[in-house]
C-alpha positions as CSV (number, residue, x, y, z in Angstrom):
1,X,39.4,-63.9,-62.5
2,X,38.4,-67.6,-62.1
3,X,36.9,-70.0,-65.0
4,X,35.6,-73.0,-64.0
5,X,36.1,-75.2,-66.8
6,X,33.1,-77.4,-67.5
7,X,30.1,-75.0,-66.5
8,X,30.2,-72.4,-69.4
9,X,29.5,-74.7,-72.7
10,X,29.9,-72.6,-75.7
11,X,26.7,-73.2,-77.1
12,X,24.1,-75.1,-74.9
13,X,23.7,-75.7,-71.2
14,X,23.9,-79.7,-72.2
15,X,26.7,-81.6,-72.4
16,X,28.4,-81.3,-76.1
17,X,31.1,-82.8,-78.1
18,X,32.4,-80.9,-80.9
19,X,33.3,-83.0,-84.0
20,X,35.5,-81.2,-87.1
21,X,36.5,-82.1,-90.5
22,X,38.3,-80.5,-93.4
23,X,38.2,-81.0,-96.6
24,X,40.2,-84.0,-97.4
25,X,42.6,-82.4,-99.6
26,X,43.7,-84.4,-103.1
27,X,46.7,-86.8,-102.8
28,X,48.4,-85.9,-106.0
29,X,50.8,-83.3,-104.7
30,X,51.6,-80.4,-102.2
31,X,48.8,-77.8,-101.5
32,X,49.0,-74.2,-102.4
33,X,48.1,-71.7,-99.7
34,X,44.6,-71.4,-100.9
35,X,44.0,-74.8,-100.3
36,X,45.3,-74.1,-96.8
37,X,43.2,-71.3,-96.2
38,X,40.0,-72.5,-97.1
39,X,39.6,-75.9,-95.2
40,X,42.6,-77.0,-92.9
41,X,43.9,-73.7,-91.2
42,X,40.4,-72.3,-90.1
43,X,39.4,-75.7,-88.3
44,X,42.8,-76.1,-87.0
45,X,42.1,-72.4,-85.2
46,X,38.4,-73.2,-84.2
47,X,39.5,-76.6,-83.0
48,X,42.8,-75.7,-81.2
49,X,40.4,-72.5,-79.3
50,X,37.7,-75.1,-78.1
51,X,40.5,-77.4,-76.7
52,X,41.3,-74.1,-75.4
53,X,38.1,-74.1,-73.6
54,X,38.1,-76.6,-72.5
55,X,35.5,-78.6,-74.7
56,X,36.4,-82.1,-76.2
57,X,37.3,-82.1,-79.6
58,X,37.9,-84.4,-82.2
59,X,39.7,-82.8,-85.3
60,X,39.7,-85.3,-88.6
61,X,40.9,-84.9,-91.9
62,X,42.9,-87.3,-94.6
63,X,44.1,-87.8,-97.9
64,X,41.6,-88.3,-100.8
65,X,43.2,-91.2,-102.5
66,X,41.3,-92.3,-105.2
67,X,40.8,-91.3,-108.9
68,X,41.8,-91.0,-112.0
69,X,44.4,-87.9,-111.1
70,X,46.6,-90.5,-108.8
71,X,46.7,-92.9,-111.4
72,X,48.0,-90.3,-113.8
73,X,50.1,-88.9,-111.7
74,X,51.8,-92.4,-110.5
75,X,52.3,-93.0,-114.0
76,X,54.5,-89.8,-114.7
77,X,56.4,-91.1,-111.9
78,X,56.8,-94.3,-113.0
79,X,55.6,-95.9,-109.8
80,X,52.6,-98.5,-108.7
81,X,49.6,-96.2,-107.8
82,X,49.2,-97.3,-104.1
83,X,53.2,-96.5,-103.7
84,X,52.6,-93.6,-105.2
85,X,49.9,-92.5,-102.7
86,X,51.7,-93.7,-99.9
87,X,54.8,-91.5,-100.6
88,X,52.3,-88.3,-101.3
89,X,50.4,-89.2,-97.8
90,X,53.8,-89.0,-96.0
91,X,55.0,-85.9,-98.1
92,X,51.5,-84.0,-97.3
93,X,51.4,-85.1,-93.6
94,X,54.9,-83.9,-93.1
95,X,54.2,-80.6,-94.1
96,X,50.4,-80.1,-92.1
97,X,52.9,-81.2,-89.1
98,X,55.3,-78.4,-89.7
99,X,51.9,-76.0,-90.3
100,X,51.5,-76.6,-86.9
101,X,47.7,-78.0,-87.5
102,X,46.5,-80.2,-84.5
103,X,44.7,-83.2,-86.7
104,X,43.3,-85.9,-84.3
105,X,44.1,-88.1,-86.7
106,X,45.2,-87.6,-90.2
107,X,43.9,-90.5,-92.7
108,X,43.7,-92.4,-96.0
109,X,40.5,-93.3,-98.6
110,X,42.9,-96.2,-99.1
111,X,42.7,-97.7,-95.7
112,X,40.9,-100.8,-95.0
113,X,38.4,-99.1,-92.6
114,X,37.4,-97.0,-96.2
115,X,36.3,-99.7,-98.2
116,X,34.4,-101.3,-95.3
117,X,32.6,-98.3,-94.5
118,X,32.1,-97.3,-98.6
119,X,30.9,-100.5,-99.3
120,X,28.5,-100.7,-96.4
121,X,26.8,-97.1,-97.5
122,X,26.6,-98.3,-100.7
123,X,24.9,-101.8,-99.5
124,X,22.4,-99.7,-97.4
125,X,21.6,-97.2,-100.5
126,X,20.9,-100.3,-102.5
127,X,18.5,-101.7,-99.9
128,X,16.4,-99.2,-99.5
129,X,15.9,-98.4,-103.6
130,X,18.3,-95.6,-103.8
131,X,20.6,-97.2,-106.6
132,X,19.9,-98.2,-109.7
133,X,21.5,-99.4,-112.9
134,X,22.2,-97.5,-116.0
135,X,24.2,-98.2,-119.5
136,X,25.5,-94.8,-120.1
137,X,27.3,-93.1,-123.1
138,X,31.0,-92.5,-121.8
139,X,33.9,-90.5,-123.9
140,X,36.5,-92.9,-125.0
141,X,40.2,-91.7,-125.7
142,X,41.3,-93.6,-128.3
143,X,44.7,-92.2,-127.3
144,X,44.8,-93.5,-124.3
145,X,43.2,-96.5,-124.6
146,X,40.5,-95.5,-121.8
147,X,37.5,-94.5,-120.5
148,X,37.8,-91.4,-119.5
149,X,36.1,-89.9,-116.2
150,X,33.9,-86.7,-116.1
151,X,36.9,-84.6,-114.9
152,X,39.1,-86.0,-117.3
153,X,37.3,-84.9,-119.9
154,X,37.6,-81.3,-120.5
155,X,35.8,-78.8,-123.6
156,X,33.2,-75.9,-123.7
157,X,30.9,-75.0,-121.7
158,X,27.0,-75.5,-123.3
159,X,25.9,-73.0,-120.6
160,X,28.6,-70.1,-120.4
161,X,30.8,-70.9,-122.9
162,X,33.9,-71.3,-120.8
163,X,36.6,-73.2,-122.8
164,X,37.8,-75.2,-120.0
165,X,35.1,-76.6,-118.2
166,X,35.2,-80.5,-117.1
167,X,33.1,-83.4,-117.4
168,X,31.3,-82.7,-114.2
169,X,31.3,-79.4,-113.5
170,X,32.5,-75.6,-115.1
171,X,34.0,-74.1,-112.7
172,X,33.0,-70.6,-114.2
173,X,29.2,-71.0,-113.9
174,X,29.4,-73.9,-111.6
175,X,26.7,-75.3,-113.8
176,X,26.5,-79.8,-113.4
177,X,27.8,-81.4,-116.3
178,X,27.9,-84.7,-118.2
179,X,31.3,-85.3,-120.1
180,X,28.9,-85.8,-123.0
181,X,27.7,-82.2,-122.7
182,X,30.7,-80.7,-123.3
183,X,31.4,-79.0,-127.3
184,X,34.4,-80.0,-128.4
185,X,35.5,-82.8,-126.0
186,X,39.3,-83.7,-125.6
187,X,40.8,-85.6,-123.2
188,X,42.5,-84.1,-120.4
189,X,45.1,-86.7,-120.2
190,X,47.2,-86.6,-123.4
191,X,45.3,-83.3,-124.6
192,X,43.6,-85.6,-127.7
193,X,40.8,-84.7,-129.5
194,X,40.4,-88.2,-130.9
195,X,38.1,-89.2,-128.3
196,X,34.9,-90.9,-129.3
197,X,31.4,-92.0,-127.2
198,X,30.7,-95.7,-126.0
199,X,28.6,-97.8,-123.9
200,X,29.2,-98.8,-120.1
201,X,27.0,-100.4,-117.6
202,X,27.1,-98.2,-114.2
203,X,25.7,-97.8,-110.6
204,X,24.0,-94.2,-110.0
205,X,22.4,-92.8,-106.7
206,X,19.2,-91.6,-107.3
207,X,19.5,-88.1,-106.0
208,X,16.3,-87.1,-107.7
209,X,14.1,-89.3,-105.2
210,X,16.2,-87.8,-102.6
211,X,16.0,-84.5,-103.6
212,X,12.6,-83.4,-101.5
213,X,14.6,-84.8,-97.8
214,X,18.1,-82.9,-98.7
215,X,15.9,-79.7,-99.3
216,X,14.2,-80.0,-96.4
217,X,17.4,-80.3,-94.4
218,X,18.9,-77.7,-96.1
219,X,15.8,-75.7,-95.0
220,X,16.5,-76.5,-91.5
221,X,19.7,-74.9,-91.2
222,X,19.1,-71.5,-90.6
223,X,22.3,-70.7,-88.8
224,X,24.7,-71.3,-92.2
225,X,26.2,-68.5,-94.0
226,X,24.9,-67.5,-96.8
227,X,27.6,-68.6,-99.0
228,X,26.8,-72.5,-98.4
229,X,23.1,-71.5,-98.3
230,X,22.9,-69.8,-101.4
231,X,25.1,-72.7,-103.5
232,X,23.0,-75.1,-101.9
233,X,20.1,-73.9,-103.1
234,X,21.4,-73.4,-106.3
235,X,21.6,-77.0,-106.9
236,X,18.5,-78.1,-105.6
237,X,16.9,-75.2,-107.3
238,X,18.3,-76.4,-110.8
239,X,16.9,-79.8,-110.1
240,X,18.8,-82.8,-108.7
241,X,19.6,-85.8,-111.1
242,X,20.6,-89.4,-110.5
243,X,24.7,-89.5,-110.7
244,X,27.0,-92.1,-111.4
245,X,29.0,-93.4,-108.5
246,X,31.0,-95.9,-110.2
247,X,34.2,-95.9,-113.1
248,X,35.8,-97.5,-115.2
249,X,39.0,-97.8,-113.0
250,X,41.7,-100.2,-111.2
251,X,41.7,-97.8,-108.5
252,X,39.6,-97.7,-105.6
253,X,37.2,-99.3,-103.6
254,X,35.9,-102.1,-105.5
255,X,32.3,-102.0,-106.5
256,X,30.5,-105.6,-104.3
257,X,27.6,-106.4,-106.9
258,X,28.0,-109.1,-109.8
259,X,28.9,-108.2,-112.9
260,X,31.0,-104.6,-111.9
261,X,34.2,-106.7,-111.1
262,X,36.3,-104.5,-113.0
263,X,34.7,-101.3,-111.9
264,X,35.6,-98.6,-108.8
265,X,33.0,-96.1,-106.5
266,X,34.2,-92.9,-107.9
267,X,35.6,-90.5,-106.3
268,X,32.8,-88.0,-105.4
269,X,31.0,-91.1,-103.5
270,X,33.5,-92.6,-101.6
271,X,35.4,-89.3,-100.1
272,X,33.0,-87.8,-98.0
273,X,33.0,-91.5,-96.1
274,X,36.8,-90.6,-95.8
275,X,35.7,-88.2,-92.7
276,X,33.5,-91.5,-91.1
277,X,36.5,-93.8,-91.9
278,X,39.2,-92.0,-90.7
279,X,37.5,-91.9,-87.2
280,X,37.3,-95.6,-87.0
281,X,40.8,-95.8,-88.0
282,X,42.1,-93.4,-85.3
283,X,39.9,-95.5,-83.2
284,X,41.1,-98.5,-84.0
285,X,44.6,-97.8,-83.9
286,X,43.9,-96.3,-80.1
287,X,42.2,-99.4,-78.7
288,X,38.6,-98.8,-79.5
289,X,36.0,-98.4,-77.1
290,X,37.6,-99.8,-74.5
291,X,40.4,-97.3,-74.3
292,X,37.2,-94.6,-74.8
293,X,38.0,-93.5,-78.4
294,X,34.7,-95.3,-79.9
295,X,34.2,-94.0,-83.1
296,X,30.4,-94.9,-83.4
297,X,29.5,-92.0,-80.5
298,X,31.0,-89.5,-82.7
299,X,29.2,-90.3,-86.0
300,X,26.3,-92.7,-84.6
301,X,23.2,-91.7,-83.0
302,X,25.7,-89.1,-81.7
303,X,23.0,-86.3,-80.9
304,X,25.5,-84.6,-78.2
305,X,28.0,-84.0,-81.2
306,X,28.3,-80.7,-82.8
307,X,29.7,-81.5,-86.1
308,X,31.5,-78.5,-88.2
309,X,33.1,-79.0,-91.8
310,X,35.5,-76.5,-93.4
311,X,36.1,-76.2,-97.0
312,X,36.2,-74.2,-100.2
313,X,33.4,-72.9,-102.3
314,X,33.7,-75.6,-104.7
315,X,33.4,-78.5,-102.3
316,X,29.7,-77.2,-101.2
317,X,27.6,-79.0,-103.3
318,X,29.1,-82.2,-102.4
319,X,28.9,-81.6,-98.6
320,X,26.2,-79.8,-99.0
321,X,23.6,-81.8,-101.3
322,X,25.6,-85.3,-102.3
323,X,27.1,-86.5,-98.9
324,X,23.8,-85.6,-97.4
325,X,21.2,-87.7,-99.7
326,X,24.2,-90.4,-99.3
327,X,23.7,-90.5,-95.5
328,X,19.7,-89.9,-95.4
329,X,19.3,-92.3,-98.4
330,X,20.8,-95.3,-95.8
331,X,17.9,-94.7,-93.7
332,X,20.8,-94.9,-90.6
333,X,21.7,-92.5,-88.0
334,X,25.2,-91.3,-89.4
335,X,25.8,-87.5,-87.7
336,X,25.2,-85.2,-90.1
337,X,27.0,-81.5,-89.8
338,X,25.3,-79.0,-88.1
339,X,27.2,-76.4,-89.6
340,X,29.2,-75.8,-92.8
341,X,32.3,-73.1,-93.2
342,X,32.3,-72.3,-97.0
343,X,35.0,-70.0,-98.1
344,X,35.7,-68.5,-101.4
345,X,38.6,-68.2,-103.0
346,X,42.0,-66.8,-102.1
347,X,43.4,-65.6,-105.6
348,X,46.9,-64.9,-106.5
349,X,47.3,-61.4,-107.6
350,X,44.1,-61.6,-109.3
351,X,44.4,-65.0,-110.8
352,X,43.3,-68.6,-109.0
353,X,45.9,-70.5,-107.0
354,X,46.0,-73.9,-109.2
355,X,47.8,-76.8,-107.8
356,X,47.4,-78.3,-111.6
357,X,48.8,-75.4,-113.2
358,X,51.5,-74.8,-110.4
359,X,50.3,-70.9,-110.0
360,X,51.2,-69.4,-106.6
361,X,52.8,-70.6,-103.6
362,X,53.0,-74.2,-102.2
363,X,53.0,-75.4,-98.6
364,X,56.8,-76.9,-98.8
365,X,58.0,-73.2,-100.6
366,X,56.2,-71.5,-97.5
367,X,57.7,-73.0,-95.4
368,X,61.4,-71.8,-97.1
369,X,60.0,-68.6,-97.2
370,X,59.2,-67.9,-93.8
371,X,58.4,-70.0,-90.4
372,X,54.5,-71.0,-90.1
373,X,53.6,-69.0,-87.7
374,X,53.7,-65.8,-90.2
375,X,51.7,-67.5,-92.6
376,X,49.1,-68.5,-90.3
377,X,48.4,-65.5,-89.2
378,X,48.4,-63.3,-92.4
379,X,46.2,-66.2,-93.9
380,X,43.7,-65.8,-91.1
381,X,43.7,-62.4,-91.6
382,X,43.1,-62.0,-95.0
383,X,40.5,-65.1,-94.9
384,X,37.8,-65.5,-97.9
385,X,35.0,-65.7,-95.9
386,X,32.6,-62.9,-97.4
387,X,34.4,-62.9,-100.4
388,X,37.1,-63.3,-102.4
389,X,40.2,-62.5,-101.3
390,X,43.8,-61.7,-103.2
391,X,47.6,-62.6,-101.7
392,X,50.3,-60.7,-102.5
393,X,53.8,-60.2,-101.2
394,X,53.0,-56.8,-100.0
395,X,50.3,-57.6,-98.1
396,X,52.3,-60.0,-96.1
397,X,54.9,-58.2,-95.7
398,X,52.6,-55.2,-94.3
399,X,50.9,-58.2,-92.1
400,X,53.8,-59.6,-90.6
401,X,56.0,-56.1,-90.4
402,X,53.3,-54.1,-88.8
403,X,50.6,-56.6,-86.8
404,X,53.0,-59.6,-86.0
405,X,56.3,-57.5,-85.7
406,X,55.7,-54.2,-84.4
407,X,52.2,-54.3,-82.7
408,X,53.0,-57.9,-81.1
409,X,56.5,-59.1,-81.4
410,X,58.3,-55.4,-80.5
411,X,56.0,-55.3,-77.3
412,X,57.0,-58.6,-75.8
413,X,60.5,-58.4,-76.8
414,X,61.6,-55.1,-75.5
415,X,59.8,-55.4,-72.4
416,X,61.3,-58.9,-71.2
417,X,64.4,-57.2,-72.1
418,X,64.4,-54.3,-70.1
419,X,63.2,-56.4,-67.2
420,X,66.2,-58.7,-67.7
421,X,68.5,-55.5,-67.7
422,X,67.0,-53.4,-64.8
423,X,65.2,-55.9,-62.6
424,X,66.8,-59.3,-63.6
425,X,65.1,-62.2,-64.7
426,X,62.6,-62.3,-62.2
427,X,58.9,-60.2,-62.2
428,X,60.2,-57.2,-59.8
429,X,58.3,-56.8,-56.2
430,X,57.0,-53.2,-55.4
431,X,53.7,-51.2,-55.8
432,X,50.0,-52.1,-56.2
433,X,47.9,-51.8,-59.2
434,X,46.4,-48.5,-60.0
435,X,43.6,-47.3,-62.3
436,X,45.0,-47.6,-64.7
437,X,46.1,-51.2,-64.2
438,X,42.6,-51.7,-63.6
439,X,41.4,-49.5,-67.0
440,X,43.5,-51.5,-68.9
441,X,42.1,-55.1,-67.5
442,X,38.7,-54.0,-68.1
443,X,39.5,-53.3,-71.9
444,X,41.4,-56.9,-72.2
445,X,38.4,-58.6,-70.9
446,X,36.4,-57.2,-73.2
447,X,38.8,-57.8,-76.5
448,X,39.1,-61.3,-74.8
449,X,35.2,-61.7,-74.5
450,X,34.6,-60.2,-78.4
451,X,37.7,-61.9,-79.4
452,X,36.2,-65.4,-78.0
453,X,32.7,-64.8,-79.9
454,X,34.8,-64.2,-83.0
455,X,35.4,-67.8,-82.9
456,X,32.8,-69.6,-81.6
457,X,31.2,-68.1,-84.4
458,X,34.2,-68.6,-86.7
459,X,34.4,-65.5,-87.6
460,X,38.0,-65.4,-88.5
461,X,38.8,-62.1,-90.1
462,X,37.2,-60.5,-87.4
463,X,38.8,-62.5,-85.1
464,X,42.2,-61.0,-86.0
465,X,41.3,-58.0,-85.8
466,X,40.4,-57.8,-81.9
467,X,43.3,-59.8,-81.4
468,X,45.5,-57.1,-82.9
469,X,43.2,-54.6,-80.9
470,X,44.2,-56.4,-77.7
471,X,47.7,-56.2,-78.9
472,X,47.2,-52.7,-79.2
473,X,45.9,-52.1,-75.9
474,X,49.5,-53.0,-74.2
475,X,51.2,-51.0,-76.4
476,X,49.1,-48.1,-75.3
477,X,49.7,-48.6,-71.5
478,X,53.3,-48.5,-72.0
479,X,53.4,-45.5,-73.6
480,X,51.7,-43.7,-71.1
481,X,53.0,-45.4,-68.5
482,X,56.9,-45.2,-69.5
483,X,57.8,-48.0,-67.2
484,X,61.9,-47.1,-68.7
485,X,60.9,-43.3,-67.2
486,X,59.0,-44.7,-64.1
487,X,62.4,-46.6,-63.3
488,X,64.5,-43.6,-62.7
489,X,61.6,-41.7,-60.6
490,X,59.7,-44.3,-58.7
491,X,60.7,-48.1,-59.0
492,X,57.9,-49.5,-57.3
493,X,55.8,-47.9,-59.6
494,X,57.7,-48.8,-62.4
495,X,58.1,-52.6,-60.8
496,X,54.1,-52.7,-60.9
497,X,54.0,-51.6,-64.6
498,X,56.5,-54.6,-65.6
499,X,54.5,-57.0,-63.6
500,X,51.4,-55.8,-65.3
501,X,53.2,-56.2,-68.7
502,X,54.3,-59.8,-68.2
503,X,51.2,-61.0,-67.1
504,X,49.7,-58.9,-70.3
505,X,52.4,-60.9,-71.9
506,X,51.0,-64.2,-70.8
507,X,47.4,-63.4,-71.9
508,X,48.5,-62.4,-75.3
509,X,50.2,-65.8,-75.5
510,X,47.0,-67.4,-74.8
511,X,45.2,-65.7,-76.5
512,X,47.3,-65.6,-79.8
513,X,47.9,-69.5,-79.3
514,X,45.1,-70.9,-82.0
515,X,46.6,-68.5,-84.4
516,X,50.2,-68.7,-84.2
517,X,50.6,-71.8,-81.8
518,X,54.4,-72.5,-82.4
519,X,55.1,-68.8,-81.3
520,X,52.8,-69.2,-78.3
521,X,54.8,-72.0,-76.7
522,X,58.1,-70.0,-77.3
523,X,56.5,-67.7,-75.3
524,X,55.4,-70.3,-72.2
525,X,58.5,-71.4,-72.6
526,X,60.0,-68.1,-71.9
527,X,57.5,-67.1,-69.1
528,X,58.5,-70.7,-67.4
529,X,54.6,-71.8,-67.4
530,X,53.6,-74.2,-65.8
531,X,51.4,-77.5,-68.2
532,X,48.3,-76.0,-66.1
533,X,48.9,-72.9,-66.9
534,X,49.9,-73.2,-70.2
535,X,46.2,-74.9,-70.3
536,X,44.6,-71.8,-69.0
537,X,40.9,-70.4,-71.3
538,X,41.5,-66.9,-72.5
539,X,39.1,-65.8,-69.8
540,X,41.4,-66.5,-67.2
541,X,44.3,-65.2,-68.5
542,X,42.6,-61.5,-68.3
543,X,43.5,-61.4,-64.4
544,X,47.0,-59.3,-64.7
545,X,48.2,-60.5,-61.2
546,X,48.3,-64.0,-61.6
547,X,52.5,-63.8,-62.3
548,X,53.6,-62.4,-58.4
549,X,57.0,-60.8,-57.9
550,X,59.6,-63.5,-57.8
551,X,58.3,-65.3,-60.6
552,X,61.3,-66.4,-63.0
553,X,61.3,-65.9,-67.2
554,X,64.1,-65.7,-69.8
555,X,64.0,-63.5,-72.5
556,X,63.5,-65.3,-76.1
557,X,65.3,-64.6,-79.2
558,X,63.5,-61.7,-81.7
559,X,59.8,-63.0,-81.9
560,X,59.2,-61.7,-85.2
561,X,61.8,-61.2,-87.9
562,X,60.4,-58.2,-90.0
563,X,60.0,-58.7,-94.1
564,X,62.2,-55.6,-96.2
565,X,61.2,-54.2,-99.4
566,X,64.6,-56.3,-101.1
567,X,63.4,-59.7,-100.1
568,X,59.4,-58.7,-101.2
569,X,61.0,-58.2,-104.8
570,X,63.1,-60.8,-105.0
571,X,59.7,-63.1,-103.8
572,X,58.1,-61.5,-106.9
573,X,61.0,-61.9,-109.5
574,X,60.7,-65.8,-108.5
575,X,57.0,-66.3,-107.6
576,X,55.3,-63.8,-110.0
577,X,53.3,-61.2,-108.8
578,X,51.9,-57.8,-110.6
């Protein structure tokens, strides 16, 4: 079947550019899986299927670099701060590479192009009567010797009761905080209850005059899931306040007004501008405009851009109330998303992944434990996206033993290999298709068509589920078909089946490749593709002739190494697990 690239856009009959951001994870060490799962991985899949498509695509995330945690942390290292960050930046890009996820370009809040951009939001804010000056009450760790920010201070929540809620926010009832709120304050540096209140002068956005235009543009997105919705209008519901966007810090980007020399834009204000300034960096570093990568047409007056953020449940409110009244409070034509991928949480036998409290697996042990591909799949699989979800060793293993291994990997594998033996490494000659060649095209274009919607809708879950279906649907040929049977009764016939199988082979490579993309290219590898048709849509790939008879492949090493019940124990004796 033929695609014409270019004349099927995913979602209008105009000309669109699709735009995608992650949640900028935290630069004071390696992410845990859940971290993974609820920002990076999805967009990486959406972004690498409309490449696929054929659509233009830009893909940015970063490293959020500022904050009182990377100062902490540099000074348990015993290193300057901005060395600190820099050997963090390389130690978390290392490991997205190895993950296999396609960034555009993967940036810094410490760049240059950040504290341009931060400072120039904040300029226009200030213009247009959106900032205003405030001496505030802070907490004070006499211990330390410091201010201390709102999620460095940590105590009871007034609301729910929950013993370890911080200065901005409990994470139990999700309830907005000031540290000055909290009962019992102590600071969550050094532990220290000796912590006392004092005066600071400080900048604050007035989110409260903004408050009627976010609703409003909350209002207008009718196409978000119900997740972002619902915590969106939580917030607004409970009635937005004015919030600080400055501290009492070294570092950061520094604060341009008189008299707030010594002070930083905290973290919450200046990270969301990460996404903005991590496009002009890619675009300066490419050449700008004149080598076509202009940053401006993809974040100003950019009407043909689709813009799509991934993150986690608890980054809503700030993508989904605080970035926004930033961006409509400049009274500028910054893109703003058109749609926002919340997820909830992917717990740990029960328990929350916690990069603080080192609970569950990192991305640098995942990567000892088992190549990416595995983990990409089984996390996309198990995605939080209605609710939360729970990992476990045995659901993996069940994931890569049964879906991966024996529904995808044992397919490919022992078909190229009997090939190889009987026919040699060439697709044999012989024999047209039958009905039930034709039966079984007919059901892979309609996986491939369900299978595509999945993901335009970002349905990810679902998404793995037809493509294990289509998986399913070559397994079912061969078993009637018996091409090993065939061989000894009617070669032709049997040289048909093969051909029909290799060319399945091919789609499933195509159609697997946003999920488990380093497996995919072992695959065209294998099948001797060519770069255009390694660049084919999932659509075409459903015609099951395109591979003739003479066609040359090798047959790869063992797709899929299974998981056994010995190595799943010894996982739980050293990760934990109940």
């Amino acid at each position: 079947m033929c695609h014409i690239l270019g004349l099927s856009r995913l979602f209008s009959d105009s000309y669109m550019r699709y735009l995608i951001t992650s949640a900028l994870p935290y630069i004071n060490g390696i992410k845990h899986l859940g971290n993974l799962v609820g920002s990076m991985l999805p967009a990486d899949v959406y972004a690498r299927f409309l490449r696929q498509e054929g659509e233009e695509v830009l893909y940015i995330c970063g490293t959020d670099e500022h904050g009182t945690p990377a100062e902490i942390a540099a000074l348990e290292e015993g290193l300057d701060v901005a060395e600190f960050c820099t050997r963090q930046y390389q130690r978390q890009a290392d490991v997205y590479q190895k993950f296999g996820l396609s960034f555009d370009y993967f940036g810094r809040t410490s760049s240059p192009e950040q504290r341009e951009l931060t400072q120039d939001f904040y300029r226009s804010l200030d213009e247009h009567g959106f900032i205003e000056e405030r001496e505030i009450s802070q907490v004070y760790s006499i211990t330390d010797k410091r201010f201390l920010p709102d999620r460095y201070v940590e105590g009871t929540c007034p609301n729910c009761g929950y013993e370890k809620a911080r200065g901005d926010q409990c994470e139990n009832c999700t309830k907005m905080l000031n540290p000055t709120d909290l009962i019992n304050p102590r600071s969550a540096v050094s532990g220290s209850t000796d912590v006392e209140v004092r005066t600071s002068r400080h900048l604050f956005l007035r989110l409260d005059q903004l408050s009627g235009e976010v609703r409003e543009w909350v209002d207008e997105q009718t196409s978000w899931p119900n997740l972002t919705k619902s915590i969106a209008y939580k917030w607004l519901d409970e009635g937005l306040q004015s919030r600080g966007i400055t501290r009492d810090l070294k570092w950061g980007v520094p604060v341009p007004k008189a008299g707030f020399e010594d002070k930083v834009f905290y973290v919450w204000f200046d990270a969301p501008i990460g996404y903005v300034s991590a496009t002009k960096a890619w675009s300066d570093k490419a050449g700008g405009e004149q080598a076509g990568k202009d940053w401006k047409r993809w974040w100003y007056n950019a009407d043909d851009v689709r813009y799509t953020q991934f993150m986690a449940k608890d980054n809503l409110p700030f993508h989904t109330i605080m970035w926004p009244a930033t961006i409509l409070g400049t009274r500028e034509p910054w893109k703003m998303a058109d749609y926002i991928k919340g997820f909830n949480w992917l717990n740990y036998y029960g328990g929350k992944f916690s990069t603080s409290s080192k609970r569950g697996v990192f991305l640098d042990q995942a990567l000892e434990i088992a190549p990416p591909d595995y983990w990409r799949y089984m996390l996309m699989a198990s995605a939080p996206e209605s609710a939360d979800s729970a990992f476990t060793w045995e659901q993996f293993q069940t994931k890569v033993n049964k879906e991966l291994a024996d529904n995808f990997g044992n397919f490919i594998n022992r078909i190229l290999k009997f090939t190889a033996s009987r026919f040699g490494n060439e697709l044999p000659a012989g024999g047209e298709p039958g009905e039930a060649e034709s039966e079984l095209e007919a059901r892979c274009k309609e996986f491939v068509e369900e299978l595509r919607s999945h993901l335009k809708n970002m349905e990810f879950r679902k998404a793995t589920e037809t493509l294990n279906a289509l998986w399913s649907a070559g397994n079912q040929y061969i078993d009637v078909r018996a091409p090993w049977t065939l061989f000894k009764q009617d070669k032709a016939e049997a040289a048909v089946v093969i051909r029909t199988c290799i060319n399945l082979i091919r789609l499933y490579s195509v159609a697997s490749a946003p999920f488990i993309p380093t497996t995919a290219e072992t695959l065209f590898d294998a099948l001797k593709l060519t770069d255009e048709e390694r660049r084919s849509t999932m659509t075409a790939a459903t015609d099951l002739t395109i591979l003739k008879a003479g066609r040359a492949f090798e047959v790869p090493p063992v797709l899929i190494q299974k998981i056994d019940d010995d190595r799943v124990a010894e996982l739980k004796a050293q990760y934990g697990g109940d």
